[in-house]
C-alpha positions as semicolon CSV with decimal commas, in nm:
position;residue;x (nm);y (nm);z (nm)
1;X;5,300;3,101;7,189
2;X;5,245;2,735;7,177
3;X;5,128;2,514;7,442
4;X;5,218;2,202;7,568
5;X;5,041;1,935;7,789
6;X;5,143;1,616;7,919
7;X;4,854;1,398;7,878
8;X;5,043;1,080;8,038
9;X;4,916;1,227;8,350
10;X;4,558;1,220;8,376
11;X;4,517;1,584;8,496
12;X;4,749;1,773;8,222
13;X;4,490;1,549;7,972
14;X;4,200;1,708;8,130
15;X;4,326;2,048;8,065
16;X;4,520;1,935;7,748
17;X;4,229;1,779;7,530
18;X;3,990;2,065;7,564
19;X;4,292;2,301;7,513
20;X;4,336;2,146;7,198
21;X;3,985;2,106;7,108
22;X;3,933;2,536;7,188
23;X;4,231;2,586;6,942
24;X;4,075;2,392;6,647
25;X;3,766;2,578;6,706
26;X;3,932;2,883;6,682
27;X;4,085;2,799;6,324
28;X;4,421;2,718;6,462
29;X;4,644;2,430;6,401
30;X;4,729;2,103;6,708
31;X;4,974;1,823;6,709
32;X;4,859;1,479;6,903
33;X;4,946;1,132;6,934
34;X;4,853;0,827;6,722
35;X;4,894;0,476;6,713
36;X;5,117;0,539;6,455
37;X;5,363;0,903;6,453
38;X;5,200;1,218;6,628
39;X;4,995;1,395;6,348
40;X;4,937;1,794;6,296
41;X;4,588;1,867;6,232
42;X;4,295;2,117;6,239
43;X;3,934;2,086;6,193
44;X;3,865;1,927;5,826
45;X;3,585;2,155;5,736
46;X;3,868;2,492;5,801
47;X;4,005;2,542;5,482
48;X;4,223;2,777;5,608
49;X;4,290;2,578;5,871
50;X;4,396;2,281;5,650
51;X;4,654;2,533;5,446
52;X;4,794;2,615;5,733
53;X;4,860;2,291;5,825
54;X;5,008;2,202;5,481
55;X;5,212;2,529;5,476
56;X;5,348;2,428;5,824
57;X;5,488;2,068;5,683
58;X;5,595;2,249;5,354
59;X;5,356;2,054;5,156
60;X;5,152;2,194;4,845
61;X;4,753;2,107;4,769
62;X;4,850;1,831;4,539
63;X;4,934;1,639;4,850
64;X;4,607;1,678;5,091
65;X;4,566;1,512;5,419
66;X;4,401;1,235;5,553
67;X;4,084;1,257;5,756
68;X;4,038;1,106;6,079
69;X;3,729;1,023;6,250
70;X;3,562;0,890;6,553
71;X;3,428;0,587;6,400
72;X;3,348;0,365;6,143
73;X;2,987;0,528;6,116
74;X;3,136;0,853;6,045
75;X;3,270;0,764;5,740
76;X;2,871;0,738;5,612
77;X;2,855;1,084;5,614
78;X;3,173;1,159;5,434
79;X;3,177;0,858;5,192
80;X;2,978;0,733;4,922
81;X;2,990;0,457;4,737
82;X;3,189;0,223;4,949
83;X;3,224;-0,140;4,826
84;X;3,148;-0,432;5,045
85;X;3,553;-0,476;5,080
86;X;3,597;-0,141;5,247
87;X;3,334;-0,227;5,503
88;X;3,521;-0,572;5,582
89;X;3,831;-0,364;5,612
90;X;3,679;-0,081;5,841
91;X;3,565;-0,399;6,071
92;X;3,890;-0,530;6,058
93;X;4,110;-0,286;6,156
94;X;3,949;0,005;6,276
95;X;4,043;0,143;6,500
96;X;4,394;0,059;6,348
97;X;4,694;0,183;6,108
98;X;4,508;0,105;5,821
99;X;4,360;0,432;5,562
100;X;4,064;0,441;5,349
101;X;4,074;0,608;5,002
102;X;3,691;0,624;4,905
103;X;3,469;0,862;4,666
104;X;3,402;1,165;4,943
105;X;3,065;1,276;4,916
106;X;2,989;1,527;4,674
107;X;2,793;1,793;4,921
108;X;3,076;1,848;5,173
109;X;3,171;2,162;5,223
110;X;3,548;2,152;5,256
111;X;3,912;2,201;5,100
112;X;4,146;1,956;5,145
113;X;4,326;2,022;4,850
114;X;4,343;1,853;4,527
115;X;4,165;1,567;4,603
116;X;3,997;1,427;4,307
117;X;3,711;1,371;4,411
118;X;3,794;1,169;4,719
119;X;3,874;1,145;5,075
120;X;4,137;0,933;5,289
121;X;3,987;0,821;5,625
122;X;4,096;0,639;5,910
123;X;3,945;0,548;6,287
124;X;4,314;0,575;6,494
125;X;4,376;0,368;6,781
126;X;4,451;0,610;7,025
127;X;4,232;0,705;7,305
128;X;4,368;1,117;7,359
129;X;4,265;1,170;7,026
130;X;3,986;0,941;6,982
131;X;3,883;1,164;7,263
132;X;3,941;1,479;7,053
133;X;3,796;1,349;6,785
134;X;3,505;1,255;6,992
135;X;3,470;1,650;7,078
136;X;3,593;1,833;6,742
137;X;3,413;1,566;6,486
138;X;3,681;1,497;6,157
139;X;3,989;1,659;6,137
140;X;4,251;1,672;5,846
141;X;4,557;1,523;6,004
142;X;4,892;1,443;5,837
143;X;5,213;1,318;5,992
144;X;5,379;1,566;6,225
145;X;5,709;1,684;6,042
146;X;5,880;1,956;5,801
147;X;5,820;1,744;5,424
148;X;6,159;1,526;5,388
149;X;6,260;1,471;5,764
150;X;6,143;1,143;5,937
151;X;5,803;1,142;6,110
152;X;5,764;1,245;6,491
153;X;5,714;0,970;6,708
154;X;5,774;1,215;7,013
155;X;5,597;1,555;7,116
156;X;5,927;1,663;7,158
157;X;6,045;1,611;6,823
158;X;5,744;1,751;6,678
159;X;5,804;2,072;6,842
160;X;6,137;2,065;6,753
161;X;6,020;2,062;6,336
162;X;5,710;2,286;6,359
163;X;5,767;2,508;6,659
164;X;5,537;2,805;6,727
165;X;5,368;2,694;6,382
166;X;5,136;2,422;6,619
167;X;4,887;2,604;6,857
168;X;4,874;2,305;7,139
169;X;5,075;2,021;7,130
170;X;4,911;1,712;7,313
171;X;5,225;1,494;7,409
172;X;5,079;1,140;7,485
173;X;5,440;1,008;7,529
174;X;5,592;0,821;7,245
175;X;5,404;0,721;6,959
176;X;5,364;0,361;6,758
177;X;5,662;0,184;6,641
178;X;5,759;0,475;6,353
179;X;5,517;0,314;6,095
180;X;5,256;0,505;5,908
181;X;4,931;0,365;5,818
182;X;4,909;0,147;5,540
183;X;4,695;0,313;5,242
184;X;4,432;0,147;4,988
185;X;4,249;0,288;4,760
186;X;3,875;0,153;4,785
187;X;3,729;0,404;4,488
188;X;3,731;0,088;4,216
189;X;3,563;-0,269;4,214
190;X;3,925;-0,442;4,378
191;X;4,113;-0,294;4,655
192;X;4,415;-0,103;4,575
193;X;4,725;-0,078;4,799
194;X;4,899;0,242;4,764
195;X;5,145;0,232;5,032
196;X;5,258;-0,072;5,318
197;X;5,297;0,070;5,668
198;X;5,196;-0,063;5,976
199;X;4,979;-0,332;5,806
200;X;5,161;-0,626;5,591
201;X;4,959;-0,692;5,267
202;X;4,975;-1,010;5,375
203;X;4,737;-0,887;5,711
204;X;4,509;-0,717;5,410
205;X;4,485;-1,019;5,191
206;X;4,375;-1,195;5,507
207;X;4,086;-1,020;5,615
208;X;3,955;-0,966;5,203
209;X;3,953;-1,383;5,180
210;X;3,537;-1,516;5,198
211;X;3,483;-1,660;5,504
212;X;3,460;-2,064;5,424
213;X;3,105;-2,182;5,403
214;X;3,002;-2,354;5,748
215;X;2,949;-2,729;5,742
216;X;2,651;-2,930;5,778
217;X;2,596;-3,096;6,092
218;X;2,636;-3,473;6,074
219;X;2,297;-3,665;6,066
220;X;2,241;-3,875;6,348
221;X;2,248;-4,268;6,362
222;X;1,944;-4,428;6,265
223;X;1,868;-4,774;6,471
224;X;1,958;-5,090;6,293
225;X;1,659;-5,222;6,109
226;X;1,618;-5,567;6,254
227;X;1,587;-5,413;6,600
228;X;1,263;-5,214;6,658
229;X;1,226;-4,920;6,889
230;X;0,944;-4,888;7,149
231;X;0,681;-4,635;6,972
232;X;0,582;-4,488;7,335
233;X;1,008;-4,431;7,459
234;X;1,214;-4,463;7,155
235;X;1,398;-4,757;7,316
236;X;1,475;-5,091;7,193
237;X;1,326;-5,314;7,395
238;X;1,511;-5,530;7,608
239;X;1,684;-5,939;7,544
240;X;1,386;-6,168;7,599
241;X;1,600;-6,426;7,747
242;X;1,683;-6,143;8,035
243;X;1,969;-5,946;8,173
244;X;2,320;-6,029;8,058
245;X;2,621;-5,952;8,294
């Protein structure tokens, strides 16, 4: 039977968050808030774990789920190559709405499905499950919903689409504004945006431009030649035909 705890009030989220974090240890499958839509996810090293989670939405391997992470440091360990564009990103906007496609790192041991070769991560801005994350390390996390109805922006309506499928549900009230995460693809030399969200392209374009070069500081004055400064003060000395008014 599922669980449910309100973690709007600060002692169901004491009792909610390691809850959840028991269940993904235990191979089972959690819904939780983002800054987004509430996600369903599991621990991203579970491979059973992360079919379950894809045979809960209705979604095949083809379609594997994002990673998310504590941190922008975590992605070292799961990434490799990633371009100097993907770090300006990742100090950008995470935490944020925005996902990372990048070349996943070739000695993880996981199944996320048919991947390619890769691995979508993103830092959420959400401080329940930064705070699960924080305990459980990555987990595979895809929008909460059956494939083909909207996305969950409520605990409620998460429940309502995945029922006793979910373990614990962590209902952090309602999620976002309804908007996914925009997606790029960072695996080639130039940025790649693969879907808009929450993030215009015109909020991505902005933090890719070079930063413009700083200026030189102005040089200072020099004295006018036909009036000498004193060697020992550096002033000019003063009218010989004495004070003026």
């Amino acid at each position: 039977m599922s669980e449910r705890y309100d973690c709007t009030d600060p002692a169901g989220r004491a009792e909610g968050i390691p809850a959840a974090a028991a269940a993904v240890r235990r191979g089972e499958i959690v819904v939780l808030p983002t800054d987004t839509v509430y996600g369903i996810g599991c621990d991203a090293f579970d491979a059973t774990a992360v079919a379950s989670v894809l045979a809960a939405k209705g979604r095949g391997r083809d379609m594997p789920p994002p990673v998310l992470i504590p941190t922008a440091r975590t992605a070292q360990g799961l990434a490799t190559q990633v371009p100097d564009y993907a770090q300006r990103l990742m100090e950008k906007f995470w935490p944020g709405p925005l996902t990372l496609v990048l070349k996943a790192q070739t000695s993880l041991h996981w199944d996320l499905g048919e991947t390619n070769g890769t691995v979508a991560l993103r830092v959420p801005d959400h401080e329940i499950t930064l705070e699960l994350l924080g305990d459980i390390g990555p987990m595979a996390v895809t929008s909460a919903n059956t494939t083909g109805d909207p996305a969950a922006r409520t605990a409620g309506e998460a429940s309502a689409m995945l029922g006793e499928s979910v373990a614990v549900y962590l209902d952090g009230g309602t999620a976002g504004e309804g908007q996914p995460s925009t997606i790029i693809d960072c695996t080639g030399e130039t940025p790649v945006t693969l879907r808009l969200g929450a993030l215009s392209q015109a909020d991505v374009d902005a933090a890719l431009e070079p930063e413009p070069p700083l200026e030189a500081p102005a040089p200072e004055e020099e004295p006018p030649a036909d009036v000498p400064a004193d060697v020992s003060t550096g002033e000019r000395p003063a009218d010989d035909h004495g004070p003026t008014q």
